[in-house]
C-alpha positions in Angstrom: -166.8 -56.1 131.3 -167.6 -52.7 132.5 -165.5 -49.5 131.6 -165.5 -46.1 133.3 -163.3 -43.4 132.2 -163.8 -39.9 132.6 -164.8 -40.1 136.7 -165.6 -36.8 138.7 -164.3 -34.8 135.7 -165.3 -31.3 135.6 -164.5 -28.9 133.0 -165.2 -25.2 131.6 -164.1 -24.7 128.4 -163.1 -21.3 127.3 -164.1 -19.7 123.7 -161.7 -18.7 121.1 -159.5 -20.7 122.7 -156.5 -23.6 122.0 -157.2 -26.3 123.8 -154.8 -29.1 124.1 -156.0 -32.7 126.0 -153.3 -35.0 127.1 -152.7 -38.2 128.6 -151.7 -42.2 128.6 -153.8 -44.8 126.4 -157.0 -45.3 128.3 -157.5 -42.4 130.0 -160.5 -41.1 128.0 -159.2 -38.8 125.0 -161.3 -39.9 122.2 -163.9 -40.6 124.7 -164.1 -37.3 126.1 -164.0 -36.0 122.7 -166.8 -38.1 121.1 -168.7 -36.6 124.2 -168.3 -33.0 123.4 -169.3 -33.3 120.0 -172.3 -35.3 121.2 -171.1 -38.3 119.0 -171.5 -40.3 122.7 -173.2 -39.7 125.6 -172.0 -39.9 128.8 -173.8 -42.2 131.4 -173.8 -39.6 133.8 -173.3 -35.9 134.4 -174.0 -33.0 131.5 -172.0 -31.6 128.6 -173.7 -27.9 128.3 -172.8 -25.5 125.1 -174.5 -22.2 125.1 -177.0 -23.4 127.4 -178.3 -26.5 125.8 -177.5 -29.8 127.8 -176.9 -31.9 124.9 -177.6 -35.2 127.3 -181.5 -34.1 126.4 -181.1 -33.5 122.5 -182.8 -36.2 120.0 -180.8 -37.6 117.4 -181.6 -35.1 114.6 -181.2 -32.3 117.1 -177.7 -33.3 117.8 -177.2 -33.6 114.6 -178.2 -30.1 113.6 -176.0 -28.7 116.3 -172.8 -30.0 115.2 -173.8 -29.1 111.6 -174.5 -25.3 113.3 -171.4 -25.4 115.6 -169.4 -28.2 115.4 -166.9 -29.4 113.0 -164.5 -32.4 113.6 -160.8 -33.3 112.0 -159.2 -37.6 112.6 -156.5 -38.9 112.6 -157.3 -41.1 109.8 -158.4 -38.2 107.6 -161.8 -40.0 107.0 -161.7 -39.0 102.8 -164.0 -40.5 100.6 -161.7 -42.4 98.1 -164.3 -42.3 95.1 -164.2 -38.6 95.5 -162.4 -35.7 94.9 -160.4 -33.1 97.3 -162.7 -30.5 96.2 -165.9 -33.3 96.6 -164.8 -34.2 100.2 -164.4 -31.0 101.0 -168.0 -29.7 100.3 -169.5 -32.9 101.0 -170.9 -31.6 104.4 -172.6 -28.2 103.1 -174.0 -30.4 100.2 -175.8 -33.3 102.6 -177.6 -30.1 104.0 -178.9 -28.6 100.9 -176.6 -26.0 100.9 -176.6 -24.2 97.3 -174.7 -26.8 95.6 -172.5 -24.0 93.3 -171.8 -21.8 96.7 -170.4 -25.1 98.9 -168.1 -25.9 96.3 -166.9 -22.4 95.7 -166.3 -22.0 99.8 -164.7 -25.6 99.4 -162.6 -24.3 96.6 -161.4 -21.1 98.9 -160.4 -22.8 101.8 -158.4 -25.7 99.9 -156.7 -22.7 98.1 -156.0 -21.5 101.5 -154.7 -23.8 102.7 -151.7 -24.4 99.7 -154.3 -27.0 97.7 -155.1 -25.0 94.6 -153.8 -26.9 92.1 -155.1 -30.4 94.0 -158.4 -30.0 94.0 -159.7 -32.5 91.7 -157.4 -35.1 92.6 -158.4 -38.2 95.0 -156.6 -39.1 98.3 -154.9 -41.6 97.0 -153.0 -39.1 94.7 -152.3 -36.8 97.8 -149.8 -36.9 100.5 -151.1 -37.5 104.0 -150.3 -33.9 105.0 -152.4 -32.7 102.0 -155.4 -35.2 103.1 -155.5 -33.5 106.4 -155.5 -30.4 104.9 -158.7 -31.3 103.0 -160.6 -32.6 106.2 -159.9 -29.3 108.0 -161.2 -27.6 104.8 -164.3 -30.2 105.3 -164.4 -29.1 108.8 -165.1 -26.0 108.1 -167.1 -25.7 105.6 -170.1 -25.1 107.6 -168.6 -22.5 109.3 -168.9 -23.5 113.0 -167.8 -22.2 116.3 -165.8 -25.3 117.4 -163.3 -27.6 115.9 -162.6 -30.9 117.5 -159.4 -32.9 116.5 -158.3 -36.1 117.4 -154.9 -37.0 117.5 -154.9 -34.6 114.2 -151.1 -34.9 113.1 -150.6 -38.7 114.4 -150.2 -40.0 111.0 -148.0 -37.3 110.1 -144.0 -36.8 110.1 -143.0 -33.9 112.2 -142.9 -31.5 109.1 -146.3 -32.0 107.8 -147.3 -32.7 111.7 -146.6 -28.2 112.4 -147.8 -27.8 109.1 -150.9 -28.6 110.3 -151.0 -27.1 113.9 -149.9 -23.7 112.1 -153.1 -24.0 110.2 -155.6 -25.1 112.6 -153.9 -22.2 115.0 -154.4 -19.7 111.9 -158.5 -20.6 111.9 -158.8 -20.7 114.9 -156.9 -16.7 115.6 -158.2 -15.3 112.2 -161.9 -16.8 112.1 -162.2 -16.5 116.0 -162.8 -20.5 116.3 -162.7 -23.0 119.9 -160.5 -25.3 119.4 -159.8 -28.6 121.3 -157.4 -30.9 120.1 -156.5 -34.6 121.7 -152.8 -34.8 121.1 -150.4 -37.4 122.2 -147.6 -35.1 121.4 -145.9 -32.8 124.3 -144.6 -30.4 122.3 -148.0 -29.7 120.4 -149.5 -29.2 123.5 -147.6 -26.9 124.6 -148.6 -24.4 121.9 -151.8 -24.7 123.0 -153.2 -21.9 125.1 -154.7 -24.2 127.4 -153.5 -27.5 128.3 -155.7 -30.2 130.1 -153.6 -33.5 131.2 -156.3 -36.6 132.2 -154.7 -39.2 133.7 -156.3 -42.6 134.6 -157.6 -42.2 137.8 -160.2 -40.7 136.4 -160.3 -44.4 134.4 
């Protein structure tokens, strides 16, 4: 059976910007998200960024974009359970033959940052979920790119650890000058947000 979400949307998404996107189960979220960090393509219309219509980018194209400008934060935390905070962290700066001794120093500075100091060489499963998520935004940004993308980042979260995590990802994003656009089911997240888009599913 066939699906369409997303119909006659049109969006321009400001830089350095919060952006919050709302709205019921089905209306096309995650799927809007996946699009704008060209993890999916849409069946019709563009997604531009700086000029380049990433509808016409090959695989390993794409994927050197997102490792220029992109970097993405789950729900699910998406850890590497064999590895290390410090290991997960770097992982992404590594896989692109980054100097191996520089990605785990930045690693190292942004778990720090972000209160993990003294958990850096212990595995998820010895972390709390709030400190998991605090790893994948440090894995986020390794690279050091332009635009974070989080999905539904505080959903496993209890409402502590939940603004915990918003206060950081608002802290990159006002101190290192970042886009962000976060998929939040959560009203009074979004309302933080400097700009809040609500889908709904007529566009579904």
């Amino acid at each position: 059976m066939d699906c369409n979400v997303l119909n006659d949307l049109n969006l321009q998404l400001p830089r350095n910007n919060w952006i919050a996107i709302t709205g019921p189960s089905g209306c096309g979220k995650t799927t809007l998200m996946y699009i704008l960090g060209g993890l999916d393509k849409p069946t019709k219309g563009q997604v531009m960024l700086d000029g380049i219509n990433l509808g016409k980018l090959s695989a390993s194209q794409m994927t050197k974009l997102r490792y220029n400008k992109i970097g993405f934060v789950f729900q699910s935390y998406h850890l590497f359970p064999e590895l290390s905070a410090l290991e997960n962290a770097a992982l992404p700066a590594l896989q692109w033959k980054t100097n191996r001794k520089q990605a785990y120093q930045n690693a190292k500075n942004w778990l720090a940052q972000f209160g993990l100091e003294n958990r850096i060489h212990h595995r998820p499963y010895e972390l709390s979920g709030g400190e998991q998520q605090r790893v994948a935004i440090a894995r986020a940004l390794i690279n050091n790119p332009d635009i974070i993308l989080a999905d539904e980042p505080t959903g496993n979260l209890d409402a502590k650890s939940a603004q915990e995590i918003i206060n950081i990802l608002r802290d990159v994003k006002n101190n290192q000058k970042k886009t962000l656009i976060m998929v939040t089911h959560d009203p009074n997240i979004a309302v933080q947000a400097d700009l809040h888009i609500k889908l709904d599913n007529s566009m579904s």
